[in-house]
C-alpha positions as CSV (number, residue, x, y, z in Angstrom):
1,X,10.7,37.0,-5.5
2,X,9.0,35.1,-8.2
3,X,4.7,35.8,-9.2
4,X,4.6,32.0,-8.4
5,X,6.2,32.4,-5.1
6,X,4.2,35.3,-4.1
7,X,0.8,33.6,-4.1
8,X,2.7,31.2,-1.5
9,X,2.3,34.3,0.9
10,X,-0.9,32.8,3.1
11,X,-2.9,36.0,2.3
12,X,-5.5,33.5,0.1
13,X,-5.1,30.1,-0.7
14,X,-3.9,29.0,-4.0
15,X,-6.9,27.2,-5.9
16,X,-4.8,24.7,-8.4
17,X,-7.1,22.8,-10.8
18,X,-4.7,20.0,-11.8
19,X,-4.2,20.3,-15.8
20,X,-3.2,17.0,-17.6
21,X,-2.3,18.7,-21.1
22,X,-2.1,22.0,-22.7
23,X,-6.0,22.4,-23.4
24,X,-6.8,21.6,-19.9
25,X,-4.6,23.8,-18.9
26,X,-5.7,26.6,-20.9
27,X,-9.4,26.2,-20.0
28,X,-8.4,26.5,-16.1
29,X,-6.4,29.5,-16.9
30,X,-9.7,31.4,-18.6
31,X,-11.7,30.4,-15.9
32,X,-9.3,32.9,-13.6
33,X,-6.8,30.1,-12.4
34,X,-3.9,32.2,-11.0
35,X,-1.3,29.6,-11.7
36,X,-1.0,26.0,-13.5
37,X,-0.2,22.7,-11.5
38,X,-0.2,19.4,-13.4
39,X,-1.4,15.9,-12.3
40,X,1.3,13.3,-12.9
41,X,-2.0,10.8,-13.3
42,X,-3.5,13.0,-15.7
43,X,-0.5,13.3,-17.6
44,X,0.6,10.1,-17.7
45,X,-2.9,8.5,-18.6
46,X,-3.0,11.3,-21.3
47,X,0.2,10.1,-23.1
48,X,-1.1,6.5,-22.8
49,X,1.2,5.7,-19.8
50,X,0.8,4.6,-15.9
51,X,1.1,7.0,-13.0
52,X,4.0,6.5,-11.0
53,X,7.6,7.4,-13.2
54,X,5.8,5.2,-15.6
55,X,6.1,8.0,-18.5
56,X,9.3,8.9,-20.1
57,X,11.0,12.1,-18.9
58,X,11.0,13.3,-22.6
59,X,7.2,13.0,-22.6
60,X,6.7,15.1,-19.5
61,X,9.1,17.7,-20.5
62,X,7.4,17.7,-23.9
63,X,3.5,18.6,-22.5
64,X,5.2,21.0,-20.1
65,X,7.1,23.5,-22.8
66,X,3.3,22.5,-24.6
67,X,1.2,23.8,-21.8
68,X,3.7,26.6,-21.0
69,X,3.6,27.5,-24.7
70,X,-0.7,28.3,-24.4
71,X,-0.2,29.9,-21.5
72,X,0.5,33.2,-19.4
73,X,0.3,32.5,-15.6
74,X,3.1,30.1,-13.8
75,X,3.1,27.0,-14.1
76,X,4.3,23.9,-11.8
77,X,4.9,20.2,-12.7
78,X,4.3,17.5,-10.6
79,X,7.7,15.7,-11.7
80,X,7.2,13.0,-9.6
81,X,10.4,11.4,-8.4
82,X,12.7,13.2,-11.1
83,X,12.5,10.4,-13.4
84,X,15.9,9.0,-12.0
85,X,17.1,8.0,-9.1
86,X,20.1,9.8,-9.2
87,X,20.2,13.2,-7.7
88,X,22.4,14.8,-10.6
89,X,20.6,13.5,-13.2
90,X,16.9,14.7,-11.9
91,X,19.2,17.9,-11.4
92,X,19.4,18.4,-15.1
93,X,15.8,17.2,-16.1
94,X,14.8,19.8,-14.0
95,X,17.0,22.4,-15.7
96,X,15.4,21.3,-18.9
97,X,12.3,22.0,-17.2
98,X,13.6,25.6,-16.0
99,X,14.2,26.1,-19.7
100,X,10.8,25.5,-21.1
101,X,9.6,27.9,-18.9
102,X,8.3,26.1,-15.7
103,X,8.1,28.0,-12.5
104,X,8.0,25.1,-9.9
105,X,7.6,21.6,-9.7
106,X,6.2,19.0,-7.3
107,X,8.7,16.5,-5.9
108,X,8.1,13.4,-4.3
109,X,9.5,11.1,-1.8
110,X,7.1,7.9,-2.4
111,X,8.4,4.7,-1.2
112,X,12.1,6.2,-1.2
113,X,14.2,7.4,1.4
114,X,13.7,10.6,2.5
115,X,17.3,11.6,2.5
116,X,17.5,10.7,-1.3
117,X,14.8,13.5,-1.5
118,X,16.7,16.2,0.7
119,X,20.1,15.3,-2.0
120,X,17.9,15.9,-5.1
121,X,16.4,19.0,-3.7
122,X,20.5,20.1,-2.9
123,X,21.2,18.5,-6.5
124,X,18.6,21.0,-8.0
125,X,19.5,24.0,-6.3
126,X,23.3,23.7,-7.0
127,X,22.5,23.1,-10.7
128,X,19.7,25.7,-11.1
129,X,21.6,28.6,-8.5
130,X,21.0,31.3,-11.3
131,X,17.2,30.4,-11.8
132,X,14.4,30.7,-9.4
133,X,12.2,27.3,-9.2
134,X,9.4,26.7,-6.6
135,X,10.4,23.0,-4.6
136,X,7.3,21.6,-3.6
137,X,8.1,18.5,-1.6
138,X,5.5,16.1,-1.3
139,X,6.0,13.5,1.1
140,X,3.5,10.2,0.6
141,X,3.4,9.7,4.5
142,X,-0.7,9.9,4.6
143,X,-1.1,8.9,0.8
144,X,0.3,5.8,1.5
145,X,0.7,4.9,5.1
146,X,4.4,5.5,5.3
147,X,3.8,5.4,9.3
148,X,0.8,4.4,11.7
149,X,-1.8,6.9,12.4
150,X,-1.0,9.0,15.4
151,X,2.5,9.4,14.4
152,X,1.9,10.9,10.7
153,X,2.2,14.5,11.9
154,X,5.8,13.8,13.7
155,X,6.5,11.5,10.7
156,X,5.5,14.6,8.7
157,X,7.6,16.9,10.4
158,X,10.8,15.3,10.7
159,X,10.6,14.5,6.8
160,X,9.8,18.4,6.4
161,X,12.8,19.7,8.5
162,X,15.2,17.3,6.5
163,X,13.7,18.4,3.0
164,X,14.1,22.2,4.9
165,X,17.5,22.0,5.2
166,X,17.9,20.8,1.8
167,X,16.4,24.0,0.3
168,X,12.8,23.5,-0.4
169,X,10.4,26.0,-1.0
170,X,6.8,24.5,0.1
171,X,5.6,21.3,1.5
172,X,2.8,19.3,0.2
173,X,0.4,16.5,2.5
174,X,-1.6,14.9,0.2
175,X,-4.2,13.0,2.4
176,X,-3.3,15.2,5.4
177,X,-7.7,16.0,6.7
178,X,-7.6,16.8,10.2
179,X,-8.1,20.3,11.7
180,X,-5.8,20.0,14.2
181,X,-2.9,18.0,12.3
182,X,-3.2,20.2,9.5
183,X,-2.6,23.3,12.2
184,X,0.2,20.8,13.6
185,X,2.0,21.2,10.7
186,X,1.3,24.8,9.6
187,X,2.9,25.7,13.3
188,X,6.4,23.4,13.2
189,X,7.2,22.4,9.6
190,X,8.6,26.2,8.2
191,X,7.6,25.9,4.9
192,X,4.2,26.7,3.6
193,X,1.6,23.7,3.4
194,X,0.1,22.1,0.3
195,X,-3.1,19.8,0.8
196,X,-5.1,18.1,-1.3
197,X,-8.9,17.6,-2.0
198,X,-10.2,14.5,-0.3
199,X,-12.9,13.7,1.5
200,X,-13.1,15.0,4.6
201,X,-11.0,17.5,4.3
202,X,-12.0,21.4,5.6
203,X,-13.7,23.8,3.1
204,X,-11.1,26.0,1.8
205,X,-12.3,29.0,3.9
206,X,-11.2,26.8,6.6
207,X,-8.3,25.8,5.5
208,X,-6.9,29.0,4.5
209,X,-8.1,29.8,8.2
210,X,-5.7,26.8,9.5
211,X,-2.8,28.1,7.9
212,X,-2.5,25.9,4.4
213,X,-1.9,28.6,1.7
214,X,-2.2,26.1,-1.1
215,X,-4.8,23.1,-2.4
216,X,-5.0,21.1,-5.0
217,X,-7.6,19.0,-7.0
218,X,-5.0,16.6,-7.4
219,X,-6.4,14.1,-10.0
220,X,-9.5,13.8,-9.4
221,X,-10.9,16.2,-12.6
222,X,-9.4,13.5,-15.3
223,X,-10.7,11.1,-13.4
224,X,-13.6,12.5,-13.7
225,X,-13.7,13.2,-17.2
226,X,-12.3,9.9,-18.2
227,X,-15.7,8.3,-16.1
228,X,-18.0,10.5,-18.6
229,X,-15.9,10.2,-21.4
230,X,-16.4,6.3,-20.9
231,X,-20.1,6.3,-20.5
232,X,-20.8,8.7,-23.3
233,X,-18.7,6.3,-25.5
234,X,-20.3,3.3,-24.5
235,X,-23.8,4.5,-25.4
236,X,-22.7,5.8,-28.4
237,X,-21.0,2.1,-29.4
238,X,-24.1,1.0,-28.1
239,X,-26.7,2.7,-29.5
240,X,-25.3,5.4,-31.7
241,X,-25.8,8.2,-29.5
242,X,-23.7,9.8,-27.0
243,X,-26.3,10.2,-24.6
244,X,-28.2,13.3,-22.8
245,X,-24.5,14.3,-22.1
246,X,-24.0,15.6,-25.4
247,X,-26.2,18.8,-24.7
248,X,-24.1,20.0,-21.7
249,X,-21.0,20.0,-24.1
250,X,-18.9,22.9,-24.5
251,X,-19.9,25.1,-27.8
252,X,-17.5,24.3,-30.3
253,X,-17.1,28.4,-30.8
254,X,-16.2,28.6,-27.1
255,X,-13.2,26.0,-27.6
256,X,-11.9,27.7,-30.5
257,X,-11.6,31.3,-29.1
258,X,-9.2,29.9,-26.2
259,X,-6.6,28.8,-28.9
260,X,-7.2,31.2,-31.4
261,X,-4.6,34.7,-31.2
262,X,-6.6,38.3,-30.7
């Protein structure tokens, strides 16, 4: 069994601070990140691209082997749909993946149907039989309202016993908040659950207690920074000064040492 699929194992839950590049990356990893989970927002806005398949499969293979390069605990892509619609083709982008040295990847259904997820998954594994590569399926049921409320958890679970079948490793609800869906789930879906910081969802001692074995920042840290990074930026145009801000920054020294080789 993989490191990456061993800290699937429910005995903590797997705190993933969503990296958008390889710096990002390697700061979460020295603050005693156990793995490396990218957001697909973060990445795209990095490279100057939309979120949603918006950014070119070369580009997100590219800051994948980067980030992989920096650092030495797994790593998992959120590869969005595959970057094709064909299940052979995201098949092989995913073997390129594989290659770089990624050690799972997120998959999404979205607006698609779900059995054009459950092929890709099949697609994936056939391709990739010698290699070991964590399947996240994330399913946009909650994220987007892909059926009414009382009926997301059955939704949930039919999706999860198709994508199941297929060969997928873990199962990610983003938007998913409720204690007793959330246990729902966790009891009937047979593959460990992902969730998502939102609000209202349980405190992670909670959730861990509920059965999730994995959350996510999702992201909401670049959207974060790229709210500071605007307002420091303004003042500065405006005034020519980055604002009180500038004290809390990171010691120039401190940025260097987490590039530079012992």
């Amino acid at each position: 069994m993989s490191v990456f699929k061993q800290l699937h194992d429910g005995r903590q839950l797997l705190h993933l601070p969503n990296a958008w590049d390889a710096g990002s990356a390697r700061l979460f990893e020295s603050l005693g990140a156990a793995a490396i989970a990218t957001t697909s927002a973060g990445v795209a806005w990095a490279q100057g691209y939309a979120d949603n398949d918006h950014l070119p499969v070369d580009s997100a293979i590219a800051v994948a082997a980067n980030i992989a390069r920096v650092i030495t605990v797994p790593l998992s892509v959120d590869f969005e749909n595959g970057y094709a619609a064909d299940p052979e083709q995201v098949a092989r982008n995913v073997l390129r993946l594989i290659h770089v040295g990624v050690a799972g990847i997120n998959l999404e259904d979205g607006n698609d149907a779900p059995a054009l997820l459950a092929d890709k998954i099949r697609a994936i594994k056939a391709l990739a039989a010698q290699a070991e590569i964590f399947i996240n399926v994330r399913t946009d049921v909650y994220l987007k309202g892909l059926a009414p409320e009382g009926q997301r958890v059955a939704e949930v679970l039919k999706r999860a016993a198709l994508y199941k079948a297929a060969g997928a490793d873990g199962l990610f609800v983003p938007g998913i908040c409720l204690p007793d869906e959330i246990k729902a789930v966790v009891a009937d879906a047979g593959l460990p659950l992902n969730v998502m910081d939102w609000p209202g969802l349980p405190p992670a001692a909670e959730l861990l207690q509920l059965g999730a074995v994995r959350l996510s920042a999702g992201s909401g840290i670049p959207q974060a920074l790229w709210s500071v990074a605007a307002g420091m930026a303004k003042g500065f145009l405006d005034t020519g000064s980055a604002g009180p801000l500038i004290a809390k920054a990171m010691p120039y020294g401190d940025l260097q040492a987490l590039f530079l080789k012992p």
